[in-house]
N, CA, C and O atoms as a GROMACS GRO file, in nm:
protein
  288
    1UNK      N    1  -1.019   2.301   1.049
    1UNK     CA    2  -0.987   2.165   1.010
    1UNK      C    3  -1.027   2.146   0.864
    1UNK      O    4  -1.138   2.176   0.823
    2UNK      N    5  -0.921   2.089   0.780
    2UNK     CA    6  -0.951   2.073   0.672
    2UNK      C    7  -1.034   1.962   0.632
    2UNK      O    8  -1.020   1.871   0.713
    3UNK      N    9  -1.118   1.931   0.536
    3UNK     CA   10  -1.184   1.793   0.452
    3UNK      C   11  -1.102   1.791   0.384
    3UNK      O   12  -1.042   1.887   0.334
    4UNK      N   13  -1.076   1.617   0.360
    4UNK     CA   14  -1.041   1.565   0.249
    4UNK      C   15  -1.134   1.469   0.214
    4UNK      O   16  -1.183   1.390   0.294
    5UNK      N   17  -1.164   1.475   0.074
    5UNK     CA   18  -1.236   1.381   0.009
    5UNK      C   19  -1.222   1.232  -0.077
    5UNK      O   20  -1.239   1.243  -0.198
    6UNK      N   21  -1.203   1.144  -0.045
    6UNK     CA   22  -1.152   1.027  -0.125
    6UNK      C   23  -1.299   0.937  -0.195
    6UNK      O   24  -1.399   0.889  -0.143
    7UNK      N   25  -1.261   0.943  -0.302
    7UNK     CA   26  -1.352   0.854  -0.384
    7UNK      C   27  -1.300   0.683  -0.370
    7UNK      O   28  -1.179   0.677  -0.392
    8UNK      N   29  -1.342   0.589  -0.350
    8UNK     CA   30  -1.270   0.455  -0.376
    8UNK      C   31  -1.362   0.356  -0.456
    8UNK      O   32  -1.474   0.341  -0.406
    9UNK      N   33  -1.336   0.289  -0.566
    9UNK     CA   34  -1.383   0.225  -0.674
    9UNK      C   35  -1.373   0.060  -0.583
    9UNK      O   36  -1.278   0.031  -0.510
   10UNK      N   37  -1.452   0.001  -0.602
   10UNK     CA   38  -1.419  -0.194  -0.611
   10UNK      C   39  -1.476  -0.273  -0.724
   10UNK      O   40  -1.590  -0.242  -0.757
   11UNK      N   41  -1.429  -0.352  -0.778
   11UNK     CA   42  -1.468  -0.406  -0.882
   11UNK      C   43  -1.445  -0.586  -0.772
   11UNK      O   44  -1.345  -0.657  -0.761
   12UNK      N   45  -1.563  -0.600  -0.719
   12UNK     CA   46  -1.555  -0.767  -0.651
   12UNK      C   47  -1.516  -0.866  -0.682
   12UNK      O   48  -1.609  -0.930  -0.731
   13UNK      N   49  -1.451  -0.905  -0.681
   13UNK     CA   50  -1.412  -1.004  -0.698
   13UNK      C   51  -1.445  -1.191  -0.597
   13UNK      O   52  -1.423  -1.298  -0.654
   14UNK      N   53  -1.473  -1.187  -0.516
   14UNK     CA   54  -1.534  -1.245  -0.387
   14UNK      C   55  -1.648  -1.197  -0.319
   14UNK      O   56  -1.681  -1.079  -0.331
   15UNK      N   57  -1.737  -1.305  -0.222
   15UNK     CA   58  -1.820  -1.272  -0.177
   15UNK      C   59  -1.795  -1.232  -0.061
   15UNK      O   60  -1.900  -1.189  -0.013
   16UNK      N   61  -1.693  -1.222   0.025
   16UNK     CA   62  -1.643  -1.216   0.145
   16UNK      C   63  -1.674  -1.046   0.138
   16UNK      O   64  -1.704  -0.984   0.036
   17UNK      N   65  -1.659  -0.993   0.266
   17UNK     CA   66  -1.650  -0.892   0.310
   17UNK      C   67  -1.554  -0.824   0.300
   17UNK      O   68  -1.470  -0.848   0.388
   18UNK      N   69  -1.510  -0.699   0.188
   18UNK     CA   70  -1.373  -0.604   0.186
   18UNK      C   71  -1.338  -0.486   0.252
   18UNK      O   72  -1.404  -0.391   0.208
   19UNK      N   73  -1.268  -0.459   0.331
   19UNK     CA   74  -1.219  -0.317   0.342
   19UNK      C   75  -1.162  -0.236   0.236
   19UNK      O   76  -1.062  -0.232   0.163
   20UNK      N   77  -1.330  -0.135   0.274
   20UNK     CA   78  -1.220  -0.014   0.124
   20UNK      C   79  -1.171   0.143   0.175
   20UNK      O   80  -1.112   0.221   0.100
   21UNK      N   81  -1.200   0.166   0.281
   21UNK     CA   82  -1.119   0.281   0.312
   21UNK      C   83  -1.114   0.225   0.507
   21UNK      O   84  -1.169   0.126   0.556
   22UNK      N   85  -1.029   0.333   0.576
   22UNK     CA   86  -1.008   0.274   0.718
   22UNK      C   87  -0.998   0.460   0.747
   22UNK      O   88  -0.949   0.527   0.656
   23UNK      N   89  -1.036   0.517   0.849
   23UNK     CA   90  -0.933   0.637   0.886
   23UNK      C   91  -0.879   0.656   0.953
   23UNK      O   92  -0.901   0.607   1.064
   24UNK      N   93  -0.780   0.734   0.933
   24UNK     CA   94  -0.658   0.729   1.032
   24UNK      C   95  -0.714   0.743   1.180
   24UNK      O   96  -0.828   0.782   1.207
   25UNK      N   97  -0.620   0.708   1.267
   25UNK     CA   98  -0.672   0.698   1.398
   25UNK      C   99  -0.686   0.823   1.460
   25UNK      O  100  -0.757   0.834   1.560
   26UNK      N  101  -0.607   0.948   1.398
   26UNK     CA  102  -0.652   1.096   1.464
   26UNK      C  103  -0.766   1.141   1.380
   26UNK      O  104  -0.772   1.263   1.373
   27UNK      N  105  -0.869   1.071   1.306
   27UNK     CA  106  -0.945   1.137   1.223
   27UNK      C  107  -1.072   1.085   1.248
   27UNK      O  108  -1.087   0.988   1.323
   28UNK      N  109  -1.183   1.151   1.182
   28UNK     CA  110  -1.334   1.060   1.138
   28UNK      C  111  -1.342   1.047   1.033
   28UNK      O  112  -1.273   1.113   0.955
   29UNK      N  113  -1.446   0.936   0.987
   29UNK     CA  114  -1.499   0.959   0.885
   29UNK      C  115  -1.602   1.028   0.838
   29UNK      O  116  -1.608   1.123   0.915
   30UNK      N  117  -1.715   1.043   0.734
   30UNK     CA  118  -1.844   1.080   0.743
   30UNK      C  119  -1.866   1.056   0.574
   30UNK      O  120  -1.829   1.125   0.479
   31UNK      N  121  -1.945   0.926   0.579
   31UNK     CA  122  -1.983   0.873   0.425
   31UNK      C  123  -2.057   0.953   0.379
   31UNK      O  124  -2.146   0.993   0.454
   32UNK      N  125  -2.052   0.997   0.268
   32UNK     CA  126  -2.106   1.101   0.196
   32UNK      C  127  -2.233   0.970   0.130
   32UNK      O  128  -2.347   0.961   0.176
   33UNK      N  129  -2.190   0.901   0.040
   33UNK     CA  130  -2.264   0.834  -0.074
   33UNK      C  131  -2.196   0.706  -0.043
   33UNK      O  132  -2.083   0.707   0.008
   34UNK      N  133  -2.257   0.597  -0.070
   34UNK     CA  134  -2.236   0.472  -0.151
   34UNK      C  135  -2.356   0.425  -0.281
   34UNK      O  136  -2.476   0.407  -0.302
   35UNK      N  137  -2.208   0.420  -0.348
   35UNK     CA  138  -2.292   0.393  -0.534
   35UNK      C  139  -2.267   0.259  -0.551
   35UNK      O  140  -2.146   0.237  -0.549
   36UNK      N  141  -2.349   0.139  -0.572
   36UNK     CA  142  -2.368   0.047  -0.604
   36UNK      C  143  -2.442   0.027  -0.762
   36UNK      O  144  -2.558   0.062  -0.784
   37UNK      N  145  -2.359  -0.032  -0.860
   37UNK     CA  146  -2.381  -0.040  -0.997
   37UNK      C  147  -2.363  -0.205  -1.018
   37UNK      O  148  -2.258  -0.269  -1.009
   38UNK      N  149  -2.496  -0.253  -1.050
   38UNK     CA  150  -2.545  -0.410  -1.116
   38UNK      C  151  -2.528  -0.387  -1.241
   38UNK      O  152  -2.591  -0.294  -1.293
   39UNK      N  153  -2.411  -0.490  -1.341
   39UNK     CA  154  -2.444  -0.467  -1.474
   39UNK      C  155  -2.500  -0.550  -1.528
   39UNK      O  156  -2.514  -0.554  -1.651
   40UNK      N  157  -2.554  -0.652  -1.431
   40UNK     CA  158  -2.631  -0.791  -1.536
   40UNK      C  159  -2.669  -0.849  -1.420
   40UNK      O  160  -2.616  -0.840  -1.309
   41UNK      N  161  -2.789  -0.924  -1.464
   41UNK     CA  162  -2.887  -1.052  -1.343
   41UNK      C  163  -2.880  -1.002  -1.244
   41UNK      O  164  -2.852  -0.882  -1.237
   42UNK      N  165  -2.896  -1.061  -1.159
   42UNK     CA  166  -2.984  -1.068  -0.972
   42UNK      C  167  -2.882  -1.057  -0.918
   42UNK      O  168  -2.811  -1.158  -0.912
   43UNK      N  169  -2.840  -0.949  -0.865
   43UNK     CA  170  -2.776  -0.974  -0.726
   43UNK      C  171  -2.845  -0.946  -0.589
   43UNK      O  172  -2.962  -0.908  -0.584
   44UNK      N  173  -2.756  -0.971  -0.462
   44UNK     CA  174  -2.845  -0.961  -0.334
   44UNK      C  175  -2.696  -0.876  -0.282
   44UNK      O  176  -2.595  -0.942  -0.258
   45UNK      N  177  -2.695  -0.734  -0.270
   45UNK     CA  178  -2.576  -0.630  -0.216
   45UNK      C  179  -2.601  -0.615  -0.073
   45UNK      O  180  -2.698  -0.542  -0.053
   46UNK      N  181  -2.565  -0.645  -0.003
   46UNK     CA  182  -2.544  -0.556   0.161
   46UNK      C  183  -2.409  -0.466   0.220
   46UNK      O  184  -2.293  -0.500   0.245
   47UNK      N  185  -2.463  -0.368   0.226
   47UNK     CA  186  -2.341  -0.264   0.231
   47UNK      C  187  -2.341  -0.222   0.404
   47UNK      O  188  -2.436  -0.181   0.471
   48UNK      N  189  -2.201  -0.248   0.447
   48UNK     CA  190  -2.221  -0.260   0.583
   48UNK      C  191  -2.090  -0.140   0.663
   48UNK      O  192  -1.973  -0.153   0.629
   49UNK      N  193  -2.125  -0.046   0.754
   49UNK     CA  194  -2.049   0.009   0.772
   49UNK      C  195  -1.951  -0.025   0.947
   49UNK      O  196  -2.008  -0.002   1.054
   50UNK      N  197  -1.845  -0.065   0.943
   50UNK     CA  198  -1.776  -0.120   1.102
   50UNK      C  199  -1.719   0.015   1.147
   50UNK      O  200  -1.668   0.102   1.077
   51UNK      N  201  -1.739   0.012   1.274
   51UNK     CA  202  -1.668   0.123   1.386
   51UNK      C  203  -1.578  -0.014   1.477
   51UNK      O  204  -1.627  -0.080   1.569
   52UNK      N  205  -1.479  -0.026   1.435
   52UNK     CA  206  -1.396  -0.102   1.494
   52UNK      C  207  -1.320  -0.056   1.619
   52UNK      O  208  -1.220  -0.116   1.655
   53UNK      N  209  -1.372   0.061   1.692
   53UNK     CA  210  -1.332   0.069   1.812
   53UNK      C  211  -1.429   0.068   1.885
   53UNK      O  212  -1.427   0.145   1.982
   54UNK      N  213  -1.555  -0.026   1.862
   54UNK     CA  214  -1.651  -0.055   1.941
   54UNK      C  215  -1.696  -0.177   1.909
   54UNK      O  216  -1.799  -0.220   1.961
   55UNK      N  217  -1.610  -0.262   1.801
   55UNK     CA  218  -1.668  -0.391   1.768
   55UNK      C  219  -1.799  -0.396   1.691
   55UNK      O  220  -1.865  -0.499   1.693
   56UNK      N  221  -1.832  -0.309   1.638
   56UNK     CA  222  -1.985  -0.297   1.593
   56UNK      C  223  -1.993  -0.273   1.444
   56UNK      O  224  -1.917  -0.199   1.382
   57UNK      N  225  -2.096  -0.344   1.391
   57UNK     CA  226  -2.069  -0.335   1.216
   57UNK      C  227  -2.238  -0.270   1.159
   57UNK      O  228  -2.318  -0.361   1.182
   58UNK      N  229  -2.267  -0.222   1.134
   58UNK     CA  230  -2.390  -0.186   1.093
   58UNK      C  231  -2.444  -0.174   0.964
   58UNK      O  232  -2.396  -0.116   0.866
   59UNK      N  233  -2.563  -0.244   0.978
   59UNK     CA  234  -2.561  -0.238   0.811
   59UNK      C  235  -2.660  -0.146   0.734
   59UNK      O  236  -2.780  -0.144   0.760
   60UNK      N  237  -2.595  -0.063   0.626
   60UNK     CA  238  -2.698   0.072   0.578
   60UNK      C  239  -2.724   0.069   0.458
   60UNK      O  240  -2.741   0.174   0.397
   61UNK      N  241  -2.735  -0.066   0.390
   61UNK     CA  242  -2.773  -0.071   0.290
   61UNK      C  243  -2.820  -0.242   0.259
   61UNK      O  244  -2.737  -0.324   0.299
   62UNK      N  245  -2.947  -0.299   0.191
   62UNK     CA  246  -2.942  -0.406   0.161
   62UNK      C  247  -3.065  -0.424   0.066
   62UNK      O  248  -3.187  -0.424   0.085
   63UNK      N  249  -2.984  -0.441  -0.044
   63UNK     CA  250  -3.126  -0.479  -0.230
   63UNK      C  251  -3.042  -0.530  -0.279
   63UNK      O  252  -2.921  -0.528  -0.299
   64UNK      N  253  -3.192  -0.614  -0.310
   64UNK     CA  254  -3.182  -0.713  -0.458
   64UNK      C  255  -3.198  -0.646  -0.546
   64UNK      O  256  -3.305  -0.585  -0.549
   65UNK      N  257  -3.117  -0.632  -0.638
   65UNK     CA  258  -3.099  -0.567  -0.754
   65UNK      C  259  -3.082  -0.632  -0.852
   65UNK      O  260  -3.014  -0.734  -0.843
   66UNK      N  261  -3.146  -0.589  -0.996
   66UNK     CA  262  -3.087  -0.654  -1.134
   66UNK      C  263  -3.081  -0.550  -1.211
   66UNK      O  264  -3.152  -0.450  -1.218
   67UNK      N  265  -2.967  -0.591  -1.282
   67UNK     CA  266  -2.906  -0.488  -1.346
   67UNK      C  267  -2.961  -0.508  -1.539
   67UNK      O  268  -3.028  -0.592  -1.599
   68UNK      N  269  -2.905  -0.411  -1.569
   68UNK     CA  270  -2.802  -0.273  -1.553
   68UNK      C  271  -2.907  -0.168  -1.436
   68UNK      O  272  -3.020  -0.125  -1.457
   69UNK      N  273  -2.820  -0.152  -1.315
   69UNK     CA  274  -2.896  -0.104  -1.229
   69UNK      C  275  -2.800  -0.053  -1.142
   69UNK      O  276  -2.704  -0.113  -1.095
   70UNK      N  277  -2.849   0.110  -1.116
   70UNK     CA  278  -2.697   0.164  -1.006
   70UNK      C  279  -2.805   0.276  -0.841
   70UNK      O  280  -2.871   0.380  -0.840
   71UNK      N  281  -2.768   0.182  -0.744
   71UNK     CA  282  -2.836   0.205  -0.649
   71UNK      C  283  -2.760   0.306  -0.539
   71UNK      O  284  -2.652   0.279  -0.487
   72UNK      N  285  -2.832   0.418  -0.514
   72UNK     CA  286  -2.727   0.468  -0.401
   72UNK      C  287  -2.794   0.468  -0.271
   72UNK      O  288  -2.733   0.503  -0.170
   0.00000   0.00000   0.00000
């Protein structure tokens, strides 16, 4: 079975919650990294990962950060 690797960038725009990658339904995933980069003042980041075929959202990341500041 092959890996494929996808990098995906967000630049936020809203505070709401985004989907940035989904995988296909014959596949898994397996998060390598999440890079979180503050370029100014206080923020409060929570990085949350959903398994939507169990309804369940989990969350694996959460700092207050001030930037210039890049958290993985």
């Amino acid at each position: 079975m092959a890996n494929i690797y996808k990098n995906s960038f967000y630049d936020p725009s809203t505070t709401d919650a985004v989907t940035l990658y989904t995988a296909p339904t014959n596949a898994n995933a397996i998060i390598q990294n999440i890079q979180i980069t503050n370029q100014s003042g206080s923020k409060v980041v929570t990085a949350r990962i959903t398994d939507n075929s169990a309804s369940t959202s989990y969350i694996v990341a959460h700092a207050a950060i001030t930037g210039p500041t890049i958290c993985n």
